[in-house]
C-alpha positions in Angstrom: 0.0 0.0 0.0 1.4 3.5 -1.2 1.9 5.9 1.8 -0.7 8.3 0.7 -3.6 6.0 0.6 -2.2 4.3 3.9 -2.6 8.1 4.9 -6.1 8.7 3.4 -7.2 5.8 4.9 -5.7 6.5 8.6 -7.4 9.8 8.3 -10.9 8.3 7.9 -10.6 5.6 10.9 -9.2 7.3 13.3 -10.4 10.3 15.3 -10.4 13.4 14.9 -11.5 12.5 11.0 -13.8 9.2 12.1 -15.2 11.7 14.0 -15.9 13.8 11.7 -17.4 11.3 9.6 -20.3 10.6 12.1 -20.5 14.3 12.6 -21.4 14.1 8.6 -23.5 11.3 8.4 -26.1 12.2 11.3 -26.2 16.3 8.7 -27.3 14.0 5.8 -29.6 11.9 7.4 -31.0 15.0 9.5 -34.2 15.4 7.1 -35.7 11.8 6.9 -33.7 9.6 9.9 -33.5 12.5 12.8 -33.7 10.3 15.3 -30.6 8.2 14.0 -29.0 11.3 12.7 -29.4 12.5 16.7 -27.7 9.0 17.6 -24.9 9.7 15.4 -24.1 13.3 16.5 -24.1 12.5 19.8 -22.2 9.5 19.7 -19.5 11.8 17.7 -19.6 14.6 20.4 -19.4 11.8 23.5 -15.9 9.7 21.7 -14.5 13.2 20.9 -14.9 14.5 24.2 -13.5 10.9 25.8 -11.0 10.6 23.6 -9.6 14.4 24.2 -9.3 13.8 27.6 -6.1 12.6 29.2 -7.8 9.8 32.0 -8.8 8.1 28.5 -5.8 8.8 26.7 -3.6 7.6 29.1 -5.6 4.5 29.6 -5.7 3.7 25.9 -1.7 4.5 26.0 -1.0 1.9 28.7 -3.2 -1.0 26.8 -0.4 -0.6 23.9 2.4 0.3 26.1 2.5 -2.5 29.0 4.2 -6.2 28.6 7.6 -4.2 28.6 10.4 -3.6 30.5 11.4 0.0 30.5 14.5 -0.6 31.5 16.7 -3.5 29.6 18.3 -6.1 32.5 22.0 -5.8 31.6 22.6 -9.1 30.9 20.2 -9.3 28.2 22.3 -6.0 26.6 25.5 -7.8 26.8 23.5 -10.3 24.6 22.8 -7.6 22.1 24.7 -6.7 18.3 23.3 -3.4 17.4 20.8 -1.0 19.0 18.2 -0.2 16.0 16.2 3.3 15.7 12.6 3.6 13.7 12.7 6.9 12.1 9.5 9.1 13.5 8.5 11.2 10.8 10.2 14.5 9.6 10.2 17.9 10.9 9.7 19.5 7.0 11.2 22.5 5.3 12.2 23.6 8.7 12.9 27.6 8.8 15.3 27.7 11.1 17.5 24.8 9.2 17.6 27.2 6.1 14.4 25.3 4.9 16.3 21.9 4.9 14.1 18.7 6.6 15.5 17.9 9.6 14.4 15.0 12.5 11.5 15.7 14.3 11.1 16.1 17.8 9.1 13.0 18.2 12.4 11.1 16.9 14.7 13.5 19.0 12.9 11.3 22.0 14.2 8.2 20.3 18.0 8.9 19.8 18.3 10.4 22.7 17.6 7.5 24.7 19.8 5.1 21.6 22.8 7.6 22.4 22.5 6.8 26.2 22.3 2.9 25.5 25.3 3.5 23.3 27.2 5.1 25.5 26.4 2.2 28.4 27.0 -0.5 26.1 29.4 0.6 23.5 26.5 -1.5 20.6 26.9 0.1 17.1 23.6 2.4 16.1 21.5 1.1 12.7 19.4 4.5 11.8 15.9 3.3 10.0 13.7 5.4 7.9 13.3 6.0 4.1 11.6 8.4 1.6 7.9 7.8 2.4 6.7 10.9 -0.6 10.0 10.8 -2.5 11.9 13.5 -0.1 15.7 15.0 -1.0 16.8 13.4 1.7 16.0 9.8 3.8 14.5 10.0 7.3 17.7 7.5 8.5 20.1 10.9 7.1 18.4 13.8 9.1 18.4 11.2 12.1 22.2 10.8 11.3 22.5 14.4 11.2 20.5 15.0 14.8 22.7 11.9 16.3 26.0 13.3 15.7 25.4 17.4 16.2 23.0 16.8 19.1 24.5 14.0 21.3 27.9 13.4 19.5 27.5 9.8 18.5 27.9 8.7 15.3 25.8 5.5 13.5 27.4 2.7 12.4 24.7 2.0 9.3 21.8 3.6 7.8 18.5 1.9 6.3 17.3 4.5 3.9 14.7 2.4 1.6 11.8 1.8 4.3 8.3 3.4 4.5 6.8 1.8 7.1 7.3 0.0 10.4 7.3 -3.3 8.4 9.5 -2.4 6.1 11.8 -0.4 8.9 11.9 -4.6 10.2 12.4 -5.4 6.5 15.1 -3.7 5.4 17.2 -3.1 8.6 17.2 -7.3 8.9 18.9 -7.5 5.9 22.0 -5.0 6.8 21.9 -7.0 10.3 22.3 -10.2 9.1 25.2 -9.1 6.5 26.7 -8.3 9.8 26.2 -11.3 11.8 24.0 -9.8 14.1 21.4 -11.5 15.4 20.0 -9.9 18.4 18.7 -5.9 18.6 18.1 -3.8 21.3 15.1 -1.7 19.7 14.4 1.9 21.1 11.6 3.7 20.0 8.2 4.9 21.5 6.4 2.7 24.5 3.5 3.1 22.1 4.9 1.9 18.8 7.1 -0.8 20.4 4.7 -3.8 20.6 3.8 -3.7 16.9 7.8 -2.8 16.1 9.4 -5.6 18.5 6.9 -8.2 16.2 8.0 -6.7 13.0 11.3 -7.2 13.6 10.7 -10.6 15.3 8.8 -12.1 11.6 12.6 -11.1 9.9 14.3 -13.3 12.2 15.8 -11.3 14.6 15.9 -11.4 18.7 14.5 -8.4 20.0 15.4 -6.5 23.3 12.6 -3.8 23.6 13.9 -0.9 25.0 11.0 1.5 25.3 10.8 5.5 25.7 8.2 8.0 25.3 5.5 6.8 27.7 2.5 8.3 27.0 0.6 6.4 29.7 3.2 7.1 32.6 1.0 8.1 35.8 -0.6 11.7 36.2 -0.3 13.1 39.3 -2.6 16.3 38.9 -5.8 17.3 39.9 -8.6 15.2 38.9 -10.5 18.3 37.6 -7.3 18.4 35.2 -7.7 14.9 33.6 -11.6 14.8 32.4 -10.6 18.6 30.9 -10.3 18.1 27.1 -7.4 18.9 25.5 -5.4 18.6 22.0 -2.5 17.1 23.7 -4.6 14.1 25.2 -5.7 13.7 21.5 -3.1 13.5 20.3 -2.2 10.3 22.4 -5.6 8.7 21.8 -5.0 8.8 18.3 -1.4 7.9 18.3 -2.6 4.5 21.0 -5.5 3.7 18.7 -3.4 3.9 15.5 -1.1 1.1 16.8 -4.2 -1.2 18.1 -5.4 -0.7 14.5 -1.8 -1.2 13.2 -1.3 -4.3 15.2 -4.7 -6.2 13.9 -3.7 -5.1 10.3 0.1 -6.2 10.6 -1.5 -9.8 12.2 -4.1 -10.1 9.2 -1.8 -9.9 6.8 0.5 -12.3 8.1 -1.8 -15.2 8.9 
């Protein structure tokens, strides 16, 4: 599937766009099914209002995010050949990088925590991420870029073909295996991780999560504070229900 319908397609099943959808429907059916049409628009206005606040957010977070260990036991790192980092999208014709792309924040999260592994282990970085809409430059460069100017750690290889998590798993196998590498410690989000550690897994390789970026990690503020709605919590609804979706799509296709 090309990255654009894969986008078109995300856009119409998960909120706020499948929201939007029911907002849509209940307007046509308005004139001759009102009381369905009534159904519908409320049923849009109750899952936006859950789903944009953080109590529900966080709660769909931790169903993705739990089963790992946040922190890898050392002996299972001494185990390890290579620590491998998913790219996480682009930060695009970014102003103040004279208009170049560069890697976004949500994968500054991820080589931060690869540069601390590497500097507690000494493992060789593999940098994953392609051209998804035919950019200049591959996701695995800019990330190259941010790993050496940011933390001062340079990446042993770069995987520059994959558009997807699968092909992230894909791709990267192949320049492991060339290697003799057989066992990854795999950093990226606590929220991507289950559906990444099994992609990886189906090429072959043993897999050492090493998760960062909790989104479901506990909230310690006012009760008032987490039934409030706000973009931020939706933002993490989405990005949860994206990889329960992801997951069920990733299992169909491979039975």
């Amino acid at each position: 599937m090309s990255p654009g319908i894969a986008a078109v397609l995300k856009t119409l099943v998960l909120p706020p766009g499948a929201i939007l959808l029911l907002a849509l429907a209940a307007a046509a059916l308005w004139r001759r099914h009102r009381r369905m049409a009534a159904s519908l628009l409320t049923a849009a206005f109750v899952l936006f209002y859950l789903l944009s606040t953080p109590i529900v957010a966080r709660r769909l977070a931790a169903a993705v995010e739990s089963g790992f260990d946040p922190v890898p036991a050392p002996e299972l790192l001494r185990n390890a050949g290579a620590i491998v980092v998913p790219g996480c999208d682009r930060y695009a014709n970014a102003p103040e990088h004279g208009g170049r792309d560069a890697a976004s924040a949500c994968t500054l999260v991820r080589l931060a925590h690869a540069a601390t592994l590497h500097r507690a282990t000494g493992l060789p970085i593999l940098l994953s991420g392609g051209r998804p809409y035919g950019e200049p430059e591959a996701e695995a460069e800019l990330m190259e870029r941010a790993l050496r100017s940011d933390f001062n750690v340079e990446a042993s290889w770069l995987e520059t073909k994959s558009r997807s998590t699968a092909e992230n798993a894909r791709f990267s196998a192949v320049i492991l295996k060339t290697n003799n590498i057989g066992t990854i410690v795999l950093v990226t989000h606590a929220v991507h991780m289950r559906r990444a550690a099994e992609s990886f897994r189906r090429q072959g390789l043993e897999v050492i999560p090493a998760p960062t970026g909790y989104y479901s990690a506990p909230d310690t503020r006012p009760l008032v504070t987490r039934i409030l709605p706000s973009m931020k919590a939706l933002t993490v609804s989405h990005a949860a229900l994206y990889e329960i979706l992801g997951g069920w799509w990733y299992s169909l296709r491979s039975a």
